[in-house]
C-alpha positions as CSV (number, residue, x, y, z in Angstrom):
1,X,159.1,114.7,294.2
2,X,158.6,111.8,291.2
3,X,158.5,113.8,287.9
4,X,154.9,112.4,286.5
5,X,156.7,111.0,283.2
6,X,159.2,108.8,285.8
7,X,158.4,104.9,286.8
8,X,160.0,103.5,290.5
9,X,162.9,100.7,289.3
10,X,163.9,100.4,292.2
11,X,164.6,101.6,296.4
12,X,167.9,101.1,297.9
13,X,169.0,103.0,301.5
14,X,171.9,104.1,303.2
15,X,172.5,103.4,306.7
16,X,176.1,102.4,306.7
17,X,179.1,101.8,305.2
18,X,177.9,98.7,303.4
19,X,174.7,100.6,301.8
20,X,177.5,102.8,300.1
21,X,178.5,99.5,298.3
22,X,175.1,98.1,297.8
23,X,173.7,101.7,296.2
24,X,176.7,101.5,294.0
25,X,176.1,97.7,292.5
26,X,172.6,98.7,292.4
27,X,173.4,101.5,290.1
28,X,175.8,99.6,288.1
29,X,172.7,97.0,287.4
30,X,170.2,99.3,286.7
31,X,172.0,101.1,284.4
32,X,172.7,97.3,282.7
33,X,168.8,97.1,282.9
34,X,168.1,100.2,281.1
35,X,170.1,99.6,278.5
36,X,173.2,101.6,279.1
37,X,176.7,100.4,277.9
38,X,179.3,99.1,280.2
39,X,181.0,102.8,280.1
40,X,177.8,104.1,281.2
41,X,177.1,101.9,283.8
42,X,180.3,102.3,285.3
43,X,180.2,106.6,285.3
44,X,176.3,105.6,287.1
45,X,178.1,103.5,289.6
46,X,180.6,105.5,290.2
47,X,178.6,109.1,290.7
48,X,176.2,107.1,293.2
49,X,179.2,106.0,295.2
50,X,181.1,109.4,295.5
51,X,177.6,111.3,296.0
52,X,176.3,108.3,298.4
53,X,179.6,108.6,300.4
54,X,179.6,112.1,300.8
55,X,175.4,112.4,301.7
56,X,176.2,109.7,303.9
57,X,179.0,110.9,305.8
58,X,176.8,114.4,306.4
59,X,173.4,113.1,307.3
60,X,173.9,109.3,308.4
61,X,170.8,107.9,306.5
62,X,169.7,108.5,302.7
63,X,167.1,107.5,300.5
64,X,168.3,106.5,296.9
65,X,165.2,106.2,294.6
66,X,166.1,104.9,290.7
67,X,163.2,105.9,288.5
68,X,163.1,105.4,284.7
69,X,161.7,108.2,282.4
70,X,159.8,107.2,279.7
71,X,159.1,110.1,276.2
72,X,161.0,111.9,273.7
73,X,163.8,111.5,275.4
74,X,164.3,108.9,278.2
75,X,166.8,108.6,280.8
76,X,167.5,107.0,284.0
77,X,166.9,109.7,287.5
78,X,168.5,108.7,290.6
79,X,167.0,110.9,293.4
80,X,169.2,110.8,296.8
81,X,166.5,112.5,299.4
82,X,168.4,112.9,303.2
83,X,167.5,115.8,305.9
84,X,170.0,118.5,306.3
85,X,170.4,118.1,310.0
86,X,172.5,120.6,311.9
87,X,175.4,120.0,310.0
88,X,174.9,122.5,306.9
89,X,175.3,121.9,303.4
90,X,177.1,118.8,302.4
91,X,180.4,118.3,300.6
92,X,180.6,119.4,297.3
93,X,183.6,117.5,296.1
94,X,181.2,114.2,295.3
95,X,178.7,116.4,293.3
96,X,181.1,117.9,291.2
97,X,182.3,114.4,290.0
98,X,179.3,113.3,289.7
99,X,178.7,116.3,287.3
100,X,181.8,115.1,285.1
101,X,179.9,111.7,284.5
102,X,176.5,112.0,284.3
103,X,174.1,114.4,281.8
104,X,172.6,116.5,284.9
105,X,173.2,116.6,288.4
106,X,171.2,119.6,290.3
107,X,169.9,119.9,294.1
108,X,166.4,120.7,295.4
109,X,164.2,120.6,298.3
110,X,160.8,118.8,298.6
111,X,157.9,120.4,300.6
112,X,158.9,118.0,303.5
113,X,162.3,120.0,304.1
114,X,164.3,117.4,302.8
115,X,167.2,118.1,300.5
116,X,167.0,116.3,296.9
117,X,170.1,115.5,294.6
118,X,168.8,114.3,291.3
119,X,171.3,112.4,289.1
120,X,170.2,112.5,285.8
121,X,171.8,110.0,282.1
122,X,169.8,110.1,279.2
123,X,169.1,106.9,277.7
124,X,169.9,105.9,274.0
125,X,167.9,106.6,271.4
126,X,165.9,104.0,270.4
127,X,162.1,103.1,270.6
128,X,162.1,102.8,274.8
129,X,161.1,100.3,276.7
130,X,157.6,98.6,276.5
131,X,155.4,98.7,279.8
132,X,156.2,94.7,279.8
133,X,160.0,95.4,279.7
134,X,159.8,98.0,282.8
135,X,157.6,95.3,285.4
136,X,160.4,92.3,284.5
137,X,163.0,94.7,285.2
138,X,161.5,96.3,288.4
139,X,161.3,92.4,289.6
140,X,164.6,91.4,288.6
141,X,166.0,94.7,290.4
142,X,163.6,93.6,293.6
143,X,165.6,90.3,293.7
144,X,169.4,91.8,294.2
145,X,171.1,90.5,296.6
146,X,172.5,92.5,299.6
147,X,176.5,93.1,298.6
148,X,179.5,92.7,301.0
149,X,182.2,95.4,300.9
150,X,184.4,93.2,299.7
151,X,182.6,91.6,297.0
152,X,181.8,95.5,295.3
153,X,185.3,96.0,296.1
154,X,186.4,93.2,293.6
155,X,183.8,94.3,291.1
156,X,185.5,98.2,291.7
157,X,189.0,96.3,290.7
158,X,187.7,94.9,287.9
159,X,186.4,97.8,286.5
160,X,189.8,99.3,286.9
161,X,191.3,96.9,285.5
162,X,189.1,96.8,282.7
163,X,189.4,100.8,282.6
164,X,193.0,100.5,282.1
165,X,193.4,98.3,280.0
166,X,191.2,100.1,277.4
167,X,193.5,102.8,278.4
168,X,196.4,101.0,276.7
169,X,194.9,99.5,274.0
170,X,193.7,103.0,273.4
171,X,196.9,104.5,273.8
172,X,198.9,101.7,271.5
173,X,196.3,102.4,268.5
174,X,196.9,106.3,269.5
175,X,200.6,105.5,268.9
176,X,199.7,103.3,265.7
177,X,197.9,106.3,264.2
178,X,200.3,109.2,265.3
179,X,202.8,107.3,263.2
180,X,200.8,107.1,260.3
181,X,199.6,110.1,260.4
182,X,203.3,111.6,260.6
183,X,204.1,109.1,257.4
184,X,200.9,110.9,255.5
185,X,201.8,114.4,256.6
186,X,205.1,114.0,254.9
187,X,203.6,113.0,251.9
188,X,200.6,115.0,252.2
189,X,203.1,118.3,252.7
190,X,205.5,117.0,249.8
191,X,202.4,116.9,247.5
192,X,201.4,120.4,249.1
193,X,205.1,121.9,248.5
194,X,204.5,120.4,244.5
195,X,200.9,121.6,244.2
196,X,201.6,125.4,246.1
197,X,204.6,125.5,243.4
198,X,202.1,124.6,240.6
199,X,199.4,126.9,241.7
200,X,201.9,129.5,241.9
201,X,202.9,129.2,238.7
202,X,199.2,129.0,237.2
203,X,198.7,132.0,239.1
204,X,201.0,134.4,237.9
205,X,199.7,133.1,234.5
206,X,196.3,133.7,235.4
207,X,197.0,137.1,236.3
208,X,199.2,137.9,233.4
209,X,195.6,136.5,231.5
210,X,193.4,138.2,233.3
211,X,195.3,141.6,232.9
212,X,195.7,141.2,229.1
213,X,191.7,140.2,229.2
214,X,191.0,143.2,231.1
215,X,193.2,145.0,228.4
216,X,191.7,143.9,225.4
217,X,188.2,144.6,227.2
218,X,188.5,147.9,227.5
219,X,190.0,148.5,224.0
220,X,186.9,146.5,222.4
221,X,184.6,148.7,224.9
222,X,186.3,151.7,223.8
223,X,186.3,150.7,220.1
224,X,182.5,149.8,220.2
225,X,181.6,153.4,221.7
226,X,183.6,155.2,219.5
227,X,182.2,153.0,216.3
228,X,178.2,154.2,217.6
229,X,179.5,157.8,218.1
230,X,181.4,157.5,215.1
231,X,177.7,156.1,213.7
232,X,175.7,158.9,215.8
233,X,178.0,161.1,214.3
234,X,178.2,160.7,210.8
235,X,174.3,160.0,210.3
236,X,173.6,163.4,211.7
237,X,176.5,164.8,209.3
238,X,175.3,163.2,207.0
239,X,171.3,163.9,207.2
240,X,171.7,167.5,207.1
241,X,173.0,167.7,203.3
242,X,170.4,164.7,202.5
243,X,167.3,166.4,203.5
244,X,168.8,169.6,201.4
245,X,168.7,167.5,197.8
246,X,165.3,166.3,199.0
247,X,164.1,169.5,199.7
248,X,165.7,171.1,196.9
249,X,164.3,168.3,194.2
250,X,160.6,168.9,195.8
251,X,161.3,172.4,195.5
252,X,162.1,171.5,191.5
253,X,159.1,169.6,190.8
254,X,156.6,172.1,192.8
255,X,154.2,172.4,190.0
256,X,154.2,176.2,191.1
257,X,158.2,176.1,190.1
258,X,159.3,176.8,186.3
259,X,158.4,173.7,183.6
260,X,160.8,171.5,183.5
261,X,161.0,169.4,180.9
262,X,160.2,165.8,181.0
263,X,163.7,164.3,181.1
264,X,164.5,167.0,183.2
265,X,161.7,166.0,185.9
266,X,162.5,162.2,185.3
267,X,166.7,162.9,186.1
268,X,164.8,165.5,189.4
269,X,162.9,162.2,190.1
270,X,165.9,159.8,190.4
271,X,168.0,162.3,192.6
272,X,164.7,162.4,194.5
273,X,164.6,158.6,195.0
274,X,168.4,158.3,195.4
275,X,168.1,160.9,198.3
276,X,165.3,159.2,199.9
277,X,167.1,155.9,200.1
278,X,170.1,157.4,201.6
279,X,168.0,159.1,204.2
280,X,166.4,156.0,204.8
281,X,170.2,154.2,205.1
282,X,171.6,157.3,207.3
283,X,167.8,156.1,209.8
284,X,169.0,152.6,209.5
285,X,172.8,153.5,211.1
286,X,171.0,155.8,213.5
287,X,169.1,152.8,214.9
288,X,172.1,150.0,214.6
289,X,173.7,152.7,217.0
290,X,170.5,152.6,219.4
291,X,170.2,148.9,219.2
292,X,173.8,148.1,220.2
293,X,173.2,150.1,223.3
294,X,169.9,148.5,223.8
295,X,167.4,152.0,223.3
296,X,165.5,150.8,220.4
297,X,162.2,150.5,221.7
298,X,159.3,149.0,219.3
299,X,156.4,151.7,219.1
300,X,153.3,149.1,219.1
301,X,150.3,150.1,217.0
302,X,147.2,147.8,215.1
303,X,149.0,147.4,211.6
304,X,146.8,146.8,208.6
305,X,148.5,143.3,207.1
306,X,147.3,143.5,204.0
307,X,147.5,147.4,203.3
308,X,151.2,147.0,204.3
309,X,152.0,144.6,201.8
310,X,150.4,146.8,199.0
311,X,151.9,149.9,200.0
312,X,155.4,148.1,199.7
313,X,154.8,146.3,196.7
314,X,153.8,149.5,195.1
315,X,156.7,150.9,196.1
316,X,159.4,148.4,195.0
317,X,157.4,147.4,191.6
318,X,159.4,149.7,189.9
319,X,162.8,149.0,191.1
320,X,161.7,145.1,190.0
321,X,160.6,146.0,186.6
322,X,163.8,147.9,186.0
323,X,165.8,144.8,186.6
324,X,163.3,143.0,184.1
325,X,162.1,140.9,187.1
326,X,158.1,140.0,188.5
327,X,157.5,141.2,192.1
328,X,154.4,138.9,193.9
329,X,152.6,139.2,196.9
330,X,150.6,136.2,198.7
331,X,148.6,137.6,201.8
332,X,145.3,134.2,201.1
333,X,146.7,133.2,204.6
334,X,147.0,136.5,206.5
335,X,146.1,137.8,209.0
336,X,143.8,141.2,208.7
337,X,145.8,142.8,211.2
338,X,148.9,142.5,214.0
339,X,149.8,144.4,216.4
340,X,153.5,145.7,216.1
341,X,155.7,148.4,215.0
342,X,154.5,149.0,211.7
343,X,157.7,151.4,210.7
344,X,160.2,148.4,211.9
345,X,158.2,146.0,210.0
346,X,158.1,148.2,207.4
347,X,161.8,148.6,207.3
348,X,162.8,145.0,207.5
349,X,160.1,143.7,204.7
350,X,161.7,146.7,202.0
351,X,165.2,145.3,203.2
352,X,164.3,142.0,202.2
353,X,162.5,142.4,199.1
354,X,165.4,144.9,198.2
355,X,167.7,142.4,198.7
356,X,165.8,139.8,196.7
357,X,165.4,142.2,193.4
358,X,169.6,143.0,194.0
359,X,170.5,139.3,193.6
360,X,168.2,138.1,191.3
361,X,169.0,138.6,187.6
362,X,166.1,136.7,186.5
363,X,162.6,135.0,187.5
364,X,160.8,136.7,190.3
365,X,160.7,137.7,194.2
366,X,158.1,136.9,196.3
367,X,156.8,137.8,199.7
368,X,154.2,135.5,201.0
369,X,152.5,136.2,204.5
370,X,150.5,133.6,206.5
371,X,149.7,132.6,209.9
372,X,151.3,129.9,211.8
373,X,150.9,127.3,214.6
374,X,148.6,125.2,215.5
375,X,146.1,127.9,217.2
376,X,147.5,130.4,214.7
377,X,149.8,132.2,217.6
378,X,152.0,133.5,215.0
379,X,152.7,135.2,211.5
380,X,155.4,134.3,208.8
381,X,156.7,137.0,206.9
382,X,158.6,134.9,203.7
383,X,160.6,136.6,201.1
384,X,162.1,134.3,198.5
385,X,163.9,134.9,195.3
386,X,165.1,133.3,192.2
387,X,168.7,135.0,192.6
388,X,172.5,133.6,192.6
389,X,171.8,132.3,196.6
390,X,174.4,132.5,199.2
391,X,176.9,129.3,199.8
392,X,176.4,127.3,203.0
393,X,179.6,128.4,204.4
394,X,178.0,132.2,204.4
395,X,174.4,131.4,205.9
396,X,175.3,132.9,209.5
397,X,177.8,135.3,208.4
398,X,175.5,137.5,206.3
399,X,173.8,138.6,209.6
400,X,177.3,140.0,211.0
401,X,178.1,143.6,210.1
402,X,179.6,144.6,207.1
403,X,180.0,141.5,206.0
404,X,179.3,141.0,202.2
405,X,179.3,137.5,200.3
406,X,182.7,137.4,198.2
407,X,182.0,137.4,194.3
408,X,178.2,138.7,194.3
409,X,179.9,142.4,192.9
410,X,176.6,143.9,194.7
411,X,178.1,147.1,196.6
412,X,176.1,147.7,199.4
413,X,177.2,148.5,202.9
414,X,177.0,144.7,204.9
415,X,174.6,146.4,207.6
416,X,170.9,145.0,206.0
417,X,170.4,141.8,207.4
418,X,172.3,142.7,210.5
419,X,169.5,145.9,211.0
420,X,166.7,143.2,210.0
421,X,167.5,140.9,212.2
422,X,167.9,143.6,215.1
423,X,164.3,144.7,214.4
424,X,162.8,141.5,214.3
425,X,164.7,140.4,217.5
426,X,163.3,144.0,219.1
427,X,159.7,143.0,217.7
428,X,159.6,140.0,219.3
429,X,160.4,137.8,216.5
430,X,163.5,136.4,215.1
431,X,164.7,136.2,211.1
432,X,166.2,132.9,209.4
433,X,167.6,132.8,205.8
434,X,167.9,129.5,204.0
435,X,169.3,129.0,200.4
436,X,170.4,127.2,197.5
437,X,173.8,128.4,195.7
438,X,172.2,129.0,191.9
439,X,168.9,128.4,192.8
440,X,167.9,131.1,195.4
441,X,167.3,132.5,198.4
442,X,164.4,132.5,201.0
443,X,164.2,134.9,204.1
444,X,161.9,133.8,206.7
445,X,160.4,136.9,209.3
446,X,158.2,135.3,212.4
447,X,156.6,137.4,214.4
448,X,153.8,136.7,217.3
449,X,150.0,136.9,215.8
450,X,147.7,139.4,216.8
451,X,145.3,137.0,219.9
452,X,141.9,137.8,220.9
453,X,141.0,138.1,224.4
454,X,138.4,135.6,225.0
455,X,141.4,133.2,224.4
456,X,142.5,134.0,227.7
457,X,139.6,132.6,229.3
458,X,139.4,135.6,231.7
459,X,136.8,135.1,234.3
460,X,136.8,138.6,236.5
461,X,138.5,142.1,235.0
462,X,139.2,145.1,237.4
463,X,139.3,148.4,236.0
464,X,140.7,151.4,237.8
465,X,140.4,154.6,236.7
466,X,139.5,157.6,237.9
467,X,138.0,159.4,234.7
468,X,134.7,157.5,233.8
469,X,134.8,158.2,230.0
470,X,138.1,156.0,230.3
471,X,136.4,153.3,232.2
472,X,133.6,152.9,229.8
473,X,136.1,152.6,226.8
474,X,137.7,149.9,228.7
475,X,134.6,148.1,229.7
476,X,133.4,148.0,226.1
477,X,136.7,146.4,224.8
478,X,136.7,144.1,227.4
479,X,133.1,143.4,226.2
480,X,132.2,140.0,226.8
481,X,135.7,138.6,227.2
482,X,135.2,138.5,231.1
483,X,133.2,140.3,233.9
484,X,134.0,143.9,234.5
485,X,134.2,145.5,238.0
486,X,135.4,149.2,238.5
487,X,137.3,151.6,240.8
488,X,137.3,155.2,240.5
489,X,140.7,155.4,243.0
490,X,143.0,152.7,244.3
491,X,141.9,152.4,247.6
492,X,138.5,151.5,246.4
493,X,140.8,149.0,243.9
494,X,142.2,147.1,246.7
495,X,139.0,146.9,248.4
496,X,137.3,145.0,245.3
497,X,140.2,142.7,244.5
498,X,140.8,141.6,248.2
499,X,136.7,140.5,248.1
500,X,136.4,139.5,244.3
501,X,140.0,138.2,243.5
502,X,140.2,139.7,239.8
503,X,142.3,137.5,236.8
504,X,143.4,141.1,235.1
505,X,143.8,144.4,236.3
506,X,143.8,147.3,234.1
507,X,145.0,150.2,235.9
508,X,146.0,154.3,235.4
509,X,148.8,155.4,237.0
510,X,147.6,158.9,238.6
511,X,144.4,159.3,240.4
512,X,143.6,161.5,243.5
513,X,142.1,158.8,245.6
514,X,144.9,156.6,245.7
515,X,147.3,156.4,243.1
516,X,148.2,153.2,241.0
517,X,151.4,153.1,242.8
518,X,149.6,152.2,245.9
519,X,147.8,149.6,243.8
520,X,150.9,147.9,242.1
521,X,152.2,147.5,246.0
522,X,148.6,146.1,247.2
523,X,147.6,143.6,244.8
524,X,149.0,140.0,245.2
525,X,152.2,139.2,243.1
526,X,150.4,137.4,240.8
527,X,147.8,138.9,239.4
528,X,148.5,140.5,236.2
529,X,148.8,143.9,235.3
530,X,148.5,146.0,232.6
531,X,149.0,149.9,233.2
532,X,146.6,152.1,230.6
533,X,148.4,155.4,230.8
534,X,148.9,158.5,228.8
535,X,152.6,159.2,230.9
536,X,156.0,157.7,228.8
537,X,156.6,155.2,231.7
538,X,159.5,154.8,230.1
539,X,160.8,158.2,231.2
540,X,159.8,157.8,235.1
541,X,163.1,155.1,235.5
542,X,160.7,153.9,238.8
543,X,161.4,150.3,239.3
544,X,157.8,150.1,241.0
545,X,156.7,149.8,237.7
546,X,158.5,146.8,237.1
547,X,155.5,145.3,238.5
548,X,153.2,145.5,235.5
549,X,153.3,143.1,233.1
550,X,152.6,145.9,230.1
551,X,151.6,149.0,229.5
552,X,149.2,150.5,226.7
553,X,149.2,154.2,225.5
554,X,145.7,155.9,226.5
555,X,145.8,157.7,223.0
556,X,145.9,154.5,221.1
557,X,143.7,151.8,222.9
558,X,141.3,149.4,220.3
559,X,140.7,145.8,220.8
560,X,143.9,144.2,219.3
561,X,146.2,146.8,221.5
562,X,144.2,145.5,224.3
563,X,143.8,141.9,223.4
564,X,148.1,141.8,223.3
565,X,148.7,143.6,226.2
566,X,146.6,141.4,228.2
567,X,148.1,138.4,226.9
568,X,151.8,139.8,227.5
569,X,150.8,140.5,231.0
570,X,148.8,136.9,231.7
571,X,151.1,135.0,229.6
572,X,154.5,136.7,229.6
573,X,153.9,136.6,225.9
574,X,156.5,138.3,223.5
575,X,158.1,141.7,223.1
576,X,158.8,144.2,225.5
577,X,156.5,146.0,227.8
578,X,155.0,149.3,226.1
């Protein structure tokens, strides 16, 4: 049977001897027709004539067919069609060669009983042959001439000939390369002996390296635990006896206590003081501690800009008088409110402006706040003084611990620019310090701006929760930032977001009809979430809630909470996730 993808070339039978020839030139030519190369051709030729001889010698008569298939992959089919007669199956011997030379060589039987060896070579890959191509070479192949015996014969020499003389050309350039490869191995395994002995050599150093690395790893690991126990340690020594003189100095100037007398309740007052700022420097190693081992954790709240400033300038007024030196606050440019850690910020502004009053001998400090950016995205914090400055060699160093500027005579520990800069990192901000030796110094805090939430440009909000007093807070802070679907449970979540694709969700963590677990898991990847919850998610360790982009304390929600937590969890914006 024709495959329907296969084109007639060409029909060529075998009565006698002489066919055997003919069916083997005819081979040999179509395969030249076809495009095959002169190897090719000759494996064609020579399958037909060890297959022909062999079919011929069993049945007397076959029927070679050459047929050209034409698609992804063409190829040239001979079919060799004879009936079986009484004489069984045919030898095998001419198959088997035929199976060494050509791509496919299998045996079938048509519905007319007769038995059907298909010789199959694929073609080269190329663009095929055009319909034009395949009539001019059916008509050349109609045109052959019959061959003689002898004639195919000579052609059978010559391709012997041919055969073995490619066989000694290919076995002289064999020879040519064994040799130079033998030359190259020896220089390739001289160059191997030199390099083994070199890599030996780096290795033991390497080793020798990597074992004093390891070494001096676990000393500095060692050293760095035992310095934040050591810190741990002596903070909580050293709070005890501090909250005693506190105590014992309120005690003192209880007005219920006995009169003191007033230099006796202005010496109470300065022990008083004295005892609050080393309480407050005992807090400050007790967080250095937490921060080197990454558990200091900003506590976000909606922090009154203004009101901050006053409170601290209130407090430090005094300590700036003493030194005979002006204290001045600049909030024209700032912003009513930001949401942060107000006790962080709190710590790193009095750090500052402490700093600025300890190193200025006369003139004034200032701390100027104002908003930043082009869409006001952020908040400077700048302290600047009048003071001695810091030399250009010291900029960076003054931010590594317990280092102190040489000649400033200033006492002090070395640990209050490091802690500042800690916070600010942990606030999501960063601190800078730029001076002038003799002229002053100014310290620069930048911290993200509080952002509203129409900025965001939300169009759809889902809120899940499965209280309804908490649903309606949410829906009025949301206001008319976006539009506001909700679900009691979060089955009834997924449900809504899978037919309303919402831009935020804002989701509790525990409700009977689905918990927001099973919504964290359900919602696409990205869509953002923020998870409004009165659990310390921080205390669950559950990397399922890695999936929320923040998450806001149900006790403490108002609009700028809100309006950052959204944009942390649309935007990736800064600080961590709380």
């Amino acid at each position: 049977m024709i495959p329907v993808a296969a084109e007639e070339l060409l029909r060529v039978d075998i009565r006698d001897e002489d066919g055997v020839f003919a069916v083997r030139r005819a081979g040999r030519e179509v395969a030249a027709a076809v495009g095959l190369d002169a190897q090719d051709q000759v494996r064609v030729a020579t399958a037909l004539s060890e297959v022909g001889r062999d079919l011929y010698a069993h049945a007397g008569q076959v029927e070679a067919a050459f047929l050209l298939e034409r698609g992804a992959a063409s190829a040239l089919l001979v079919e060799l069609r004879f009936s079986p007669g009484a004489g069984g199956r045919p030898p095998a011997e001419g198959t088997r060669a035929a199976s060494r030379l050509m791509d496919l060589v299998e045996e079938d039987v048509d519905v007319e009983d007769q038995v059907v060896i298909r010789i199959r070579k694929t073609l080269p890959a190329g663009p095929g042959m055009a319909d034009a191509a395949v009539v001019a070479v059916r008509d050349r192949l109609g045109h052959l001439a019959p061959t003689r015996a002898l004639e195919e014969l000579s052609a059978q020499n010559a391709e012997l000939v041919g055969a073995l003389e490619d066989v000694r050309r290919q076995r002289e350039e064999l020879r040519s390369l064994n040799a130079e490869l033998e030359e190259t191995n020896h220089g390739v395994m001289a160059l191997y002996n030199q390099l083994s002995q070199e890599l030996e050599d780096t290795n033991r150093g390497v080793v020798a390296l990597y074992a004093e690395l390891e070494e001096k790893s676990d000393q500095l690991r060692e050293a760095s635990e035992a310095k934040n126990r050591f810190w741990a340690n002596i903070s909580h020594e050293l709070r005890t006896p501090v909250n005693g003189v506190i105590g014992l100095t309120r005690l003192l100037l209880d007005p219920a206590a006995e009169p003191l007398t007033a230099e006796q309740r202005h010496q109470i007052g300065l022990i008083a003081d004295a005892g609050g700022t080393l309480r407050a420097l005992v807090d400050e190693l007790l967080d250095m501690a937490k921060a080197e081992q990454g558990r200091l954790v900003a506590d976000q709240s909606e922090v009154d800009v203004p009101a901050l400033v006053a409170r601290l300038a209130a407090l430090l007024e005094p300590m700036a008088a003493e030194a005979g030196l002006t204290l001045a606050v600049d909030v024209a440019d700032a912003p009513a409110a930001l949401v942060t850690d107000e006790t962080m910020l709190t710590r790193v502004l009095r750090n500052l402006l402490a700093n600025g009053v300890k190193f200025t001998r006369e003139g004034e400090v200032r701390l100027a706040v104002r908003r930043t950016g082009a869409d006001g995205d952020g908040v400077e914090f700048t302290v600047s003084d009048t003071g001695i400055g810091v030399p250009p060699e010291d900029v960076e160093r003054v931010f590594e611990e317990f280092y102190q500027v040489p000649g400033t005579g200033s006492g002090g520990t070395g640990l209050g620019l490091p802690y500042a800069r800690r916070l600010a990192q942990t606030l999501g901000g960063d601190l800078s310090l730029d001076s002038v030796l003799g002229e002053g110094t100014t310290v620069t805090l930048r911290l993200p701006a509080q952002r509203e939430l129409g900025a965001l440009g939300l169009r759809h909000v889902l809120v899940v929760d499965d209280e309804e007093p908490a649903r309606a807070l949410l829906r009025r802070l949301v206001g008319d930032a976006a539009r506001v679907t909700e679900a009691s449970g979060g089955h009834e979540a997924l449900e809504l977001a899978a037919a309303d694709r919402p831009d935020l969700v804002l989701l509790d963590l525990r409700m009977p009809a689905g918990d927001g677990y099973d919504v964290l898991a359900g919602l696409p990847a990205d869509v953002p979430v923020v998870l409004v919850t009165s659990i310390d998610v921080t205390a669950l360790a559950d990397d399922r809630l890695d999936r929320a982009g923040a998450v806001l304390d149900k006790g403490r929600i108002g609009p700028a909470m809100l309006a950052d937590a959204a944009w942390r969890a649309v935007r990736g914006g800064s600080g961590e996730k709380r």
